[in-house]
C-alpha positions in Angstrom: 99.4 231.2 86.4 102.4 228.4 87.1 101.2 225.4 84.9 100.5 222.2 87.5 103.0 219.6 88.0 102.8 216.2 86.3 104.4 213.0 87.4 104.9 210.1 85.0 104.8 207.3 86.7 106.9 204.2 84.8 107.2 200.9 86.1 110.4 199.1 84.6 111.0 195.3 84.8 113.8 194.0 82.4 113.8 196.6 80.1 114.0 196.4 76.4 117.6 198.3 74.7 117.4 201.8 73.8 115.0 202.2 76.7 116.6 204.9 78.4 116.8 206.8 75.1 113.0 206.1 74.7 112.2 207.6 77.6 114.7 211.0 76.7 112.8 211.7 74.0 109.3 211.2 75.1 109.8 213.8 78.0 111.7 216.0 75.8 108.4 215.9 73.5 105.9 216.0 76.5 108.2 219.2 78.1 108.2 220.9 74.5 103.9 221.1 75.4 104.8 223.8 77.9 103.9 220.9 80.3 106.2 220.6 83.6 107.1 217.2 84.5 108.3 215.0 87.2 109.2 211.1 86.1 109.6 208.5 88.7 111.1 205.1 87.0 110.4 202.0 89.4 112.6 199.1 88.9 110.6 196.1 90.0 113.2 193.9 90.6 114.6 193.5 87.2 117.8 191.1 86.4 118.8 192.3 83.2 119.2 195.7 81.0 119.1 197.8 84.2 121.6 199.6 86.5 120.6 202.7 88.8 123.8 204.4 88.2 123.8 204.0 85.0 120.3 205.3 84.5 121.6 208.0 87.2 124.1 208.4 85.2 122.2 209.2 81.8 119.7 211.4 83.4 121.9 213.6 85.0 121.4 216.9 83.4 117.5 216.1 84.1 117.1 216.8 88.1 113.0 216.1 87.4 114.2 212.1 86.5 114.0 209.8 89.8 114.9 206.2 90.4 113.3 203.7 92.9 114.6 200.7 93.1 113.8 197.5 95.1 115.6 193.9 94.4 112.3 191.5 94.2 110.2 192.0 91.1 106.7 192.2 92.9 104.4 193.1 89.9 103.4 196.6 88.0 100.7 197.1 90.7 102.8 197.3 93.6 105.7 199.0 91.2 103.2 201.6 90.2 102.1 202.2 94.1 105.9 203.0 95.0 105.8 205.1 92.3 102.2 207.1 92.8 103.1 207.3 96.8 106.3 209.5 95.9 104.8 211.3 93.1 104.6 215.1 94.2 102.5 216.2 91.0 99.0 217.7 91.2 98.0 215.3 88.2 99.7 211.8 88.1 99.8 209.6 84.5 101.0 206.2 84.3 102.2 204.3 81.2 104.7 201.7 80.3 108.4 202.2 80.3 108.4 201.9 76.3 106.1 205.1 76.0 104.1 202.5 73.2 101.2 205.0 72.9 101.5 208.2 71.1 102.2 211.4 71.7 98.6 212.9 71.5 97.1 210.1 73.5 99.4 211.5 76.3 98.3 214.9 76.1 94.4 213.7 75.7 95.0 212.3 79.4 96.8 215.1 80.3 93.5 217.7 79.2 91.3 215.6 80.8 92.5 216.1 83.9 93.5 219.6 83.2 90.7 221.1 81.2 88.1 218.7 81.8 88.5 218.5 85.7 88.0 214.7 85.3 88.9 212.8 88.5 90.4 209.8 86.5 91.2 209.8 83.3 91.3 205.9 81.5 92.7 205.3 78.4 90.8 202.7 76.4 92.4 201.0 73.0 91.5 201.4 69.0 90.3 198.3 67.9 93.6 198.7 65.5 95.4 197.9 69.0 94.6 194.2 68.2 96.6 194.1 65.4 99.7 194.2 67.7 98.8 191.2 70.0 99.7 187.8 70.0 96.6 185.8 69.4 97.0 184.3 72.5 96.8 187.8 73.7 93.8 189.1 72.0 91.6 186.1 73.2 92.8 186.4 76.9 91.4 190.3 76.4 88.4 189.9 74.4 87.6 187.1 77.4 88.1 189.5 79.7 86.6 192.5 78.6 83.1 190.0 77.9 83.6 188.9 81.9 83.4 192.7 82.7 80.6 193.3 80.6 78.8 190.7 81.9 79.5 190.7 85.7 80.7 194.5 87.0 78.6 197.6 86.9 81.7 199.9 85.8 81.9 202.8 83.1 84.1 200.7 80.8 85.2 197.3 79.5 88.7 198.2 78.7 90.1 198.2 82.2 93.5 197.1 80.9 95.0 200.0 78.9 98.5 201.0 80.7 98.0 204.8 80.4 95.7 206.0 82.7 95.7 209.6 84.9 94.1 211.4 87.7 94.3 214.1 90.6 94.6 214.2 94.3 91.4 212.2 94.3 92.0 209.4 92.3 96.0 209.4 93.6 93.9 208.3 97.0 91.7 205.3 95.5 94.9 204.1 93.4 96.6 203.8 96.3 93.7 201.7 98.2 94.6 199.0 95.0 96.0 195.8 97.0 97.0 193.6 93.7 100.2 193.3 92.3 100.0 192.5 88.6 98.1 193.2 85.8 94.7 193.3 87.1 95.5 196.3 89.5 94.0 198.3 86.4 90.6 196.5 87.0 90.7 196.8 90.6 91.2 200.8 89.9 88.4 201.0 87.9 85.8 199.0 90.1 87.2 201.2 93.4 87.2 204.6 90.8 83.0 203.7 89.9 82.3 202.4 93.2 83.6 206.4 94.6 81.2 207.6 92.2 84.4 210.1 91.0 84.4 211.9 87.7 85.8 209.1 85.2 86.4 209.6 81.4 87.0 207.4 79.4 89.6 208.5 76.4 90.4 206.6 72.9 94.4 206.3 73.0 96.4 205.1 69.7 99.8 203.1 69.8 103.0 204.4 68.1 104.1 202.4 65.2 106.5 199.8 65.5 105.1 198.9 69.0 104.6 194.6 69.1 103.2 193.4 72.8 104.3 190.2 74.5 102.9 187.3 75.4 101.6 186.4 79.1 102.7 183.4 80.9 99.9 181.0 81.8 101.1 181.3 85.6 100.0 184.9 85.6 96.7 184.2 83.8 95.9 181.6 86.1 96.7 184.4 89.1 95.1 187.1 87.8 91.9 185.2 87.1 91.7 184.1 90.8 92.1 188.2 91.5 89.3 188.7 89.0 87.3 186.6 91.3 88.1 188.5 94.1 87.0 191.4 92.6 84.1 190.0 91.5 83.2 188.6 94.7 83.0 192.4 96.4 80.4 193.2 93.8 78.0 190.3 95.7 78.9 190.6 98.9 
């Protein structure tokens, strides 16, 4: 039997160096699993450290590498939409341009879906991933994850975790997500429990060397007022 196809979804904003050679070797590792891939990279509008043909360019002895490309930066929601709408894989994972968690926390996404027949599959973080925040950072998602805790009915806390996966099913309630930034992972969730789809949870790891950056207040301040709105649907 033909394994399923998987499409990698990976939004890209500004991109750090080396990324194009990150992302090389993290499908060359993910294809060595006997797993067949599709990647779609969305550019959301970056202004620096990207150019589609040179990216073209590099990837041109991989025909299963795609661009999409759009001139505003719009936010990782609406990047990862572009993305998910275009994806022609029976399973569909998500993660950061960077690839920052490990190889077998990939592949535990990947057998959820695959073995396990789980709908959605939702990475949650080590408490070791703390270690890699600013402090800023760690506050902002402790506050957070206490807010969920405390005011939505939904399987998990750890909403935020940028490696998540799921089938035909959950491709459909992703694609019902409206926000734009960050808390799109939230929204996911909520819509994912409200379906009453199969969810599991899985414990993903971060590659060494991996440090996270900090969040402008502007985007806290936004993303609060869409934590609201999320909030509100659960009372109303």
């Amino acid at each position: 039997m033909p394994k399923p196809l998987v499409s990698i979804v990976l939004p890209c904003y500004n991109p750090l160096d080396g990324w194009l050679k990150t992302i090389e070797n993290s499908v060359s590792n993910i294809s060595d699993q006997n797993i067949v891939v599709e990647v779609i990279i969305v550019n959301d509008g970056s202004s620096k450290n990207f150019s589609e043909p040179e990216v073209t360019n590099f990837f041109i002895h991989r025909p299963e590498v795609s661009v999409i490309s759009y001139a505003e930066n719009r936010g990782k929601g609406y990047a990862l939409r572009q993305g998910v709408k275009q994806a022609k894989g029976e399973f569909i994972i998500y993660t950061d341009i960077d690839f920052p968690y490990t190889q077998a926390s990939f592949l535990a996404i990947y057998n959820a879906l695959s073995i396990d027949n789980s709908d959605v599959a939702i990475g949650i973080r080590s408490g070791e991933y703390y270690t890699h925040l600013p402090k800023m950072r760690v506050y902002i998602s402790k506050l957070l994850r206490f807010m969920i805790r405390k005011f939505l009915r939904i399987p998990t806390d750890d909403t935020q975790c940028g490696l998540k996966g799921f089938n035909q099913k959950g491709k459909e309630i992703f694609l019902q997500t409206s926000i734009d930034r960050y808390l799109f992972d939230l929204q996911f969730v909520y819509l994912s429990a409200r379906k009453k789809v199969d969810l599991k949870t899985v414990v993903v790891e971060l590659r060494e060397g991996i440090e996270l950056s900090y969040m402008r207040w502007s985007v806290l301040l936004q993303e609060f007022g869409n934590f609201l709105k999320i909030f509100a649907k659960t009372i109303f």
